[in-house]
N, C-alpha and C positions, 0 to 999 in steps of 0.2 A: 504493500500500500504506500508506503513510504518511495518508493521508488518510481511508483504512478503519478505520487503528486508531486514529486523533484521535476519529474519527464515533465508533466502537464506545466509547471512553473516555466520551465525551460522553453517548453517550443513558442508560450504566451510571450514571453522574453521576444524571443525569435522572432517571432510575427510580426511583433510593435517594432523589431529594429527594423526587419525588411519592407513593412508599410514605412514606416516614419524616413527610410532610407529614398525610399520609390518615390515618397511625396515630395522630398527634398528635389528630387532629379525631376521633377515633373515641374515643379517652381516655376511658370512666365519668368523671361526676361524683363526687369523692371522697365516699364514704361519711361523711368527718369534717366537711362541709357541710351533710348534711343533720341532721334532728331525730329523734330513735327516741320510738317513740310507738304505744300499741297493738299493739305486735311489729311493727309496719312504722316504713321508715324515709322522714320526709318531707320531700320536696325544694322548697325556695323556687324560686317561677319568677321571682324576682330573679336568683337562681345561677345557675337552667337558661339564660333568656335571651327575650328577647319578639322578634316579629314585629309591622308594622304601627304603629310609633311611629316619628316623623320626628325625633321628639331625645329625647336621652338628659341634657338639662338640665331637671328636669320634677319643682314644687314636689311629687308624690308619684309612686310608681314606676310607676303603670297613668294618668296623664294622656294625651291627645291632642294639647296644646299645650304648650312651652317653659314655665317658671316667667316667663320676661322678658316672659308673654302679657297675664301678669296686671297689668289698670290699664291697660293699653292698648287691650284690644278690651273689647267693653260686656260687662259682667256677667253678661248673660245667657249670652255665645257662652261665658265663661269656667267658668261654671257648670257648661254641657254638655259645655265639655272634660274634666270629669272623671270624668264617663263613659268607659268604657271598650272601646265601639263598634269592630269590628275587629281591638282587640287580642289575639294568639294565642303558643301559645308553639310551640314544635317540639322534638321530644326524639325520641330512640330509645329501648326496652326492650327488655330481653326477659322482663320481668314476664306472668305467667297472668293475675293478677289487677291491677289499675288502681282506685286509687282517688284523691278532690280534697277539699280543704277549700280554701273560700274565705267571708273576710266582706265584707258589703256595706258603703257609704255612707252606705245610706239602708233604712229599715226597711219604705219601700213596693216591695212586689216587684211587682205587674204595675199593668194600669192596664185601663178596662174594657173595650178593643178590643184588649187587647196580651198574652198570657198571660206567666206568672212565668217561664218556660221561657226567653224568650225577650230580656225588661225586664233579669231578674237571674237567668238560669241560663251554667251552662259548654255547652260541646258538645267534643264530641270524635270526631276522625277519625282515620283510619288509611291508611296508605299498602299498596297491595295488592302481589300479588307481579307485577301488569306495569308498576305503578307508578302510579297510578291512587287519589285521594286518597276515600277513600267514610267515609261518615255510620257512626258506632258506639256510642257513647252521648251521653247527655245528665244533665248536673247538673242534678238539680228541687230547686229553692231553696223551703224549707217557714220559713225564720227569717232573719234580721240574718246569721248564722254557722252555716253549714253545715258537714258531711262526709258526703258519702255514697260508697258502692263503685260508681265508674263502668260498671264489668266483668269479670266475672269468666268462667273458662272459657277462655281465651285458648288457640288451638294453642302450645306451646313455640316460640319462635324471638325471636330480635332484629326488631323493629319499626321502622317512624317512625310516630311518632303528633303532630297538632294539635292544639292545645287554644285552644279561642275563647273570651274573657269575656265579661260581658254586654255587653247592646248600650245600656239606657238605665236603669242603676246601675252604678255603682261598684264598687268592689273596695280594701281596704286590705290585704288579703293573700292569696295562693294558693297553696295547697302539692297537689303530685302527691305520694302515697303508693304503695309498692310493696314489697314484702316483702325481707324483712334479705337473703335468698340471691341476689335480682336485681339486677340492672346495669340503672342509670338513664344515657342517653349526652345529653350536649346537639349539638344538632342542627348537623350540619358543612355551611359556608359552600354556598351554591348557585352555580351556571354563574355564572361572570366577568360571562354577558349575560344574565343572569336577579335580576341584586341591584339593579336602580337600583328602587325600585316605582311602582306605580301610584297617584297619588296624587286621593283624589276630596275633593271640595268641594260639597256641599249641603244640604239641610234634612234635614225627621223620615225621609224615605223614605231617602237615603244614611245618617241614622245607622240605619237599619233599623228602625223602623215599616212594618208590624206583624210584622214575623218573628216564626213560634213557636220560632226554636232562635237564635244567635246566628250558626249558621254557613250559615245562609239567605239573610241578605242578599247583595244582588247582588253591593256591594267583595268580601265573603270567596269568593263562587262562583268569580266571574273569577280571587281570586288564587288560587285553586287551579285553575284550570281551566288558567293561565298560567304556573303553577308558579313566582312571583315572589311580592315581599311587598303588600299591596294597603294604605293609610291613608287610614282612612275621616277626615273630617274634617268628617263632617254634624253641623247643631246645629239642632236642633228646631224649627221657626218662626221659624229666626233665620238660614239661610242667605242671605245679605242684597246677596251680593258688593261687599263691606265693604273696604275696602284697607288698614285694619288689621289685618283676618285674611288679606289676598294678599301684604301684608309678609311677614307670616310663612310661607308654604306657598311664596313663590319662597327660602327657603332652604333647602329641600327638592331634592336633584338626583332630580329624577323620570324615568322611563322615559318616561310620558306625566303630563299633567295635565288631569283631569275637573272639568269647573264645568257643574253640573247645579243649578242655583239659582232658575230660575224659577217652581217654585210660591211661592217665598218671597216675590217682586218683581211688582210692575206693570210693565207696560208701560214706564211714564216710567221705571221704577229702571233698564230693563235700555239704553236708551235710554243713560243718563247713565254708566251704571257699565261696560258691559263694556270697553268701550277701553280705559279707565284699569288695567282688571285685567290685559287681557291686557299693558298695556305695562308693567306691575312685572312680569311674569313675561319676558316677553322683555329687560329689561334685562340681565338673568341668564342669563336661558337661549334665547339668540337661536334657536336650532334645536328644542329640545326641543320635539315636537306636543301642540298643546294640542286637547281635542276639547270645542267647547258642545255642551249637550244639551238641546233642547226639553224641554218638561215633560209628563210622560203625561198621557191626558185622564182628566177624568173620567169615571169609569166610568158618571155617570147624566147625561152632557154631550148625549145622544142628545133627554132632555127637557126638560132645564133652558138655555135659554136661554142666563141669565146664566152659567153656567158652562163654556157651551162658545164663548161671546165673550169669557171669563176666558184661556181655555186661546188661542185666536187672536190674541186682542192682543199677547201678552207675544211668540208666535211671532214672529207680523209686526217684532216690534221687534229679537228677535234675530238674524231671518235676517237685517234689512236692515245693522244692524251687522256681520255675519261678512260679508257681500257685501262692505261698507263693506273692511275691514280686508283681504279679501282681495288686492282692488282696489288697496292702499298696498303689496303686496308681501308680505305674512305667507303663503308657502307651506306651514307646516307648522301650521295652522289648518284646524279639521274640524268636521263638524258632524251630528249627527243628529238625525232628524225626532222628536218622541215620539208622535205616530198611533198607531202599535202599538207601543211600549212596552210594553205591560201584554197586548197581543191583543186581536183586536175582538169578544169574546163576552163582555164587561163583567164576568167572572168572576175576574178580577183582584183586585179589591180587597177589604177589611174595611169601608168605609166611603166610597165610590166616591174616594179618594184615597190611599188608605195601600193597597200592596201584600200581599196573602196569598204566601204561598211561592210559590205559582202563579205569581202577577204577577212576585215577583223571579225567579222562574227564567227569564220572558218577558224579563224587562229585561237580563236579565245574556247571553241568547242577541242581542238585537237590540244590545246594546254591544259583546259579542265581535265583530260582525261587521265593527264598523267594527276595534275595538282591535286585532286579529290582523294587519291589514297595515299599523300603526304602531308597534307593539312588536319588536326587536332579533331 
């Protein structure tokens, strides 16, 4: 009896910490945070809170790398960190209507294979009622400084909603707007075993080249697919596997870590560099599964010679390294083929190398399939 009513004390404990905990995390954003502005009131996604950034030391608040990054790794890589590639926020409403302001970087918004949608627009998702994260609107960037109304219409109810920044410009500020009568909530912590993220490493195609929305690319698919945070850490022709940029991503505690780098490298780079990367990251993170990732082929590799001995060399050089390292003991080392990455009806691509939605929806289905029985 005694041991009935210790239990019954205990779980009553229990209950009141994890309501009084859940209540706390449910908390609105105070109203005296935000800005009142054309009869709505607009919320900084400094206050609300980002997804998809591995520090929170970071010379401006939407960077992809540490401020300590800067002068370390080459200028270039440093550049494209500040891009905003991945980075999302998460909030709850229960606003009808939805609306964003955000300014850019840089005054060029698309590029000629890449629409504005996607270079320098938002996206925005929503969480459904089985839970189930689906496509809702999209910010179309027309200047420098935008605001337009994401949504309007909305059924009444409290939400979760995502919001993705661009993928290849910047952002120096981003305010969610929602009328003075609605509750803006910032987004309460996810599963104990769904916080470590996924953390990817490669060129124009992991910063999302050519996505038409920001929330296309593959990192964002998978982390919504995984319901975890995903950090993209692609840099445009410059995914080099650099060990000035793997210093910095093994201080990241990842769930898994993705190094998809070979379109960026030769043969001889991947030859010389992966061991050295994987062994910074295992100094760290002895166990943590890291998974290489061949490089999709070119989609016109069928004629082009040269391009589909581009796509076999660099292969041949990293399976022989993953054999290599497996061979020394690294069991939690993984690897998938990139053949069908993109699917074999060359319908893939913008440019037989840069991904259409198409392609990354393909990539991000052949990556789940290894990710889903390495992730917690």
């Amino acid at each position: 009896m005694k041991y009935l009513l210790s239990f019954a004390i205990g779980f009553c404990f229990f209950s009141i910490f994890v309501l009084s905990t859940a209540a706390a995390e449910e908390q609105p954003v105070a109203a005296e945070l935000a800005r009142a502005s054309d009869g709505l009131l607009w919320y900084d996604l400094k206050t609300i809170g980002t997804d998809g950034q591995g520090w929170s030391e970071t010379k401006a608040p939407f960077d992809r790398l540490p401020a300590s990054a800067e002068g370390k790794v080459r200028s270039a890589v440093w550049n494209l960190s500040r891009h905003s590639a991945g980075i999302c926020a998460r909030f709850s409403t229960d606003a009808d209507t939805i609306h964003a302001k955000w300014t850019l970087t840089s005054a060029s918004l698309a590029m000629p294979h890449m629409p504005a949608t996607g270079v320098s627009g938002l996206d925005l998702y929503v969480r459904d009622d089985v839970g189930k994260w689906r496509w809702l609107a999209n910010g179309r960037p027309s200047k420098q400084a935008n605001s337009v109304r994401l949504v309007s219409g909305i059924t009444a109810k409290k939400r979760e909603y995502m919001l993705y920044l661009p993928l290849y410009n910047g952002v120096t500020s981003v305010e969610v707007g929602v009328a003075k009568n609605a509750k803006l909530y910032a987004a309460s912590k996810r599963a104990a075993d769904r916080q470590k993220p996924i953390v990817f490493y490669g060129t124009s195609i992991t910063q999302g080249g050519c996505a038409s929305r920001p929330g296309m690319v593959h990192t964002s698919i998978l982390g919504r697919r995984f319901d975890r945070p995903a950090i993209n850490l692609g840099f445009s022709g410059n995914g080099r596997m650099e060990t000035e940029v793997v210093d910095f991503i093994a201080e990241i505690d990842a769930s898994v870590f993705v190094f998809d780098c070979l379109p960026n490298i030769s043969a001889q780079d991947v030859l010389a560099r992966t061991q050295v990367c994987v062994e910074i990251i295992r100094k760290k993170h002895p166990n943590t599964p890291i998974l290489l990732v061949e490089d999709r082929s070119y989609s016109d590799s069928f004629l082009i010679d040269s391009k589909r001995q581009r796509n076999l060399s660099s292969r041949k050089a990293l399976l022989k390294m993953y054999e290599e390292l497996k061979a020394e003991g690294d069991k939690n080392l993984h690897y998938l083929a990139g053949e069908k990455l993109l699917g074999d009806d060359n319908e893939g691509t913008v440019d037989s190398s840069h991904p259409t939605d198409l392609g990354f929806m393909r990539q991000a289905d052949a990556m789940a399939e290894v990710l889903k029985d390495l992730l917690p």
